[in-house]
N, C-alpha and C positions, 0 to 999 in steps of 0.2 A: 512153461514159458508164458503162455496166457495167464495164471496165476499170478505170476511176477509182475506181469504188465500190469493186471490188475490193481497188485499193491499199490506199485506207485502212482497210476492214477489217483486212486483214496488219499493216499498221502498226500499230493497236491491238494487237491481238495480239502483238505483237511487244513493245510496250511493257509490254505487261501483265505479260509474261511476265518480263522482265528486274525489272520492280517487285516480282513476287511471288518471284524469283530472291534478288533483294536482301532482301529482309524474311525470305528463309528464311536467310539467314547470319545477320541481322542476330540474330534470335528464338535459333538455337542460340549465340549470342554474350553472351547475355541476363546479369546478374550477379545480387547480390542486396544490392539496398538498400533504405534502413529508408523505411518510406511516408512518412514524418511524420519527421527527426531531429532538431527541434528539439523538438517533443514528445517523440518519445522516450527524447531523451536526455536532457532533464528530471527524466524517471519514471525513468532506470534511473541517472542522477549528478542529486541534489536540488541538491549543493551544487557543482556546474559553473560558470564564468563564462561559457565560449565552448567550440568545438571546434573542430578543425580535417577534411579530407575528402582522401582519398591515393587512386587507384585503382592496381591493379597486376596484370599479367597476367604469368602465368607463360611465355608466349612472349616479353616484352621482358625478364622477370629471368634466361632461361635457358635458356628453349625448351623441345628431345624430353630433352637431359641433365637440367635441374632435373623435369620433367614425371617420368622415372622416378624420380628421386629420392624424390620426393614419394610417389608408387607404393609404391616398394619400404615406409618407411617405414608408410603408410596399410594395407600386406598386401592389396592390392586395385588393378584396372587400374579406370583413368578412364572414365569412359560420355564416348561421342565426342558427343552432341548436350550435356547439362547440365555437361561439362569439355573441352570444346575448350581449348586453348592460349591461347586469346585471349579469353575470359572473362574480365570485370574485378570485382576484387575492390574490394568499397569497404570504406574502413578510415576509423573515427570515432577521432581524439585525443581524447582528453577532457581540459580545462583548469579550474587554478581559479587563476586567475591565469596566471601564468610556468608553474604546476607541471605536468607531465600527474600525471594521478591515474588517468586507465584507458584502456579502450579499446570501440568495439562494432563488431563486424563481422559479418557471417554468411555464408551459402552457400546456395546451391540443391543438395537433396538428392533423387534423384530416391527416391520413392515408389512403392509399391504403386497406388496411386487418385491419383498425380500427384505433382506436385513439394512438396516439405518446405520450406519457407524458414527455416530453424534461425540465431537469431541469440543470440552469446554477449555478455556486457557481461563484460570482467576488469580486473583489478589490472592496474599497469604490469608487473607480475612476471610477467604471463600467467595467472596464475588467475581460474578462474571467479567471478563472484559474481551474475551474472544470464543465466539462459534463458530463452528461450522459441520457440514459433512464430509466426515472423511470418504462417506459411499454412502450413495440414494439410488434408486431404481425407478422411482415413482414416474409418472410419464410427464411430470410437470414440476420434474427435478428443479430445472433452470430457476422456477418461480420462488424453490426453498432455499436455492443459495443465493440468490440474490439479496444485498445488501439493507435494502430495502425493508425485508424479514427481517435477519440475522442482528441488524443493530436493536430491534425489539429486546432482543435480550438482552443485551449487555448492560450490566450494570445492576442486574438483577441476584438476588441473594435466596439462601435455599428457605428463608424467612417468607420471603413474597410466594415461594410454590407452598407454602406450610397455606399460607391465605387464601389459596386459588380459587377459593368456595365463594368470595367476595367479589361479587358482580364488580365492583367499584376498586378490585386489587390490580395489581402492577399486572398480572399473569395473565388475569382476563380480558385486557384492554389489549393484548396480542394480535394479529389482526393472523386470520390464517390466509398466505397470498393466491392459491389457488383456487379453481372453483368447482373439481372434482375430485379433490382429495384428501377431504379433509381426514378422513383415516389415518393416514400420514402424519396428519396436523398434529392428530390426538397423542400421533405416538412419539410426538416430536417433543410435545410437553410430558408426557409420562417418561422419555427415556432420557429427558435433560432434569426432569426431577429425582430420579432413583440415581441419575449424576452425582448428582448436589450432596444427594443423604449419604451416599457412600463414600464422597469424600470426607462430609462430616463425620461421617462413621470411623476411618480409617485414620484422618489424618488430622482431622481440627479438632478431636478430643470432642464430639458432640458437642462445637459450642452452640449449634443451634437448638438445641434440646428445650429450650426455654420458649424458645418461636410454637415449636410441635404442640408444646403443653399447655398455649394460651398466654404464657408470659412474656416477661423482656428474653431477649435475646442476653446471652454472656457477656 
């Protein structure tokens, strides 16, 4: 009888173990999609008919090759738990009619005080015209959603973060609105630029590829 019990303890255990195995792939696998997108894409296209939903992970578009790619571009290696390979990007079409008129996508950005859910709304051209956070943790949150920030960006193209190196470029005249967090800051522009490249990646056909390389743009 004690035998018996035995087993099934083990057994449990053993289950457990494989469950909480699985959910730890699953959790570093996590992507970042909108809570709400038919709300939200309401509020950020008034004049939308419908949208369409793509997901795409950089291991089925290309694997460890496109993964550094992306790297070298971004000037920075990927965090193994918030950029695995197999992180699914969800990407919002936005329609008004037949037409696309834009796009919303975002990223899990890892954080100072946790993860950043940075989500961009642009033109079909890939320009910005909507940020914000979907989730901040920082203790001076209030200062990164405020409006004040967030119009810094807009209007900003994955051309201007290709520049960022230029004291005198659109990206470095960003003001960061707090005054103890700029770790935040940094990760605010590194995870709205690996934004940009992956949408250009995935969905503009690299038209910025010409920006990256010192030339015109497409």
């Amino acid at each position: 009888m004690e035998n018996k019990a035995q087993r099934v303890i083990l057994i449990i255990l053993i289950a457990a173990s494989v469950v909480g195995f699985g959910y730890g792939i699953s959790f570093a696998a996590v992507g970042c999609e909108l809570n709400d997108p038919d709300r939200d894409i309401q509020k950020l296209f008034p004049q939308s008919t419908g949208y369409k939903t793509d997901y795409f992970t950089i291991q089925e578009k290309g694997g460890e090759k496109l993964k550094k790619e992306v790297e070298e571009k971004l000037g920075d290696i990927f965090d193994p738990v918030y950029e695995s390979l197999d992180v699914p990007y969800s990407y919002y079409t936005i329609l008004k009619g037949k037409d696309v008129i834009g796009y919303v996508h975002g990223v899990n950005q890892k954080g100072i005080f946790g993860t950043l859910q940075i989500i961009l709304a642009t033109d079909p051209s890939g320009k910005i015209i909507g940020f914000y956070y979907q989730k901040i943790s920082s203790p001076e949150a209030g200062k990164f959603r405020e409006k004040v920030f967030t119009s810094q960006l807009v209007g900003l193209t994955l051309a201007d973060f290709y520049q960022s190196g230029d004291p005198d470029g659109k990206v470095a005249a960003i003001k960061d609105p707090t005054e103890k967090n700029h770790e935040d800051f940094k990760a605010t522009i590194r995870g709205t630029k690996k934004n940009l490249i992956l949408l250009d990646t995935f969905l503009l056909n690299k038209k910025y590829e010409g920006s990256y390389k010192g030339g015109a743009q497409k």
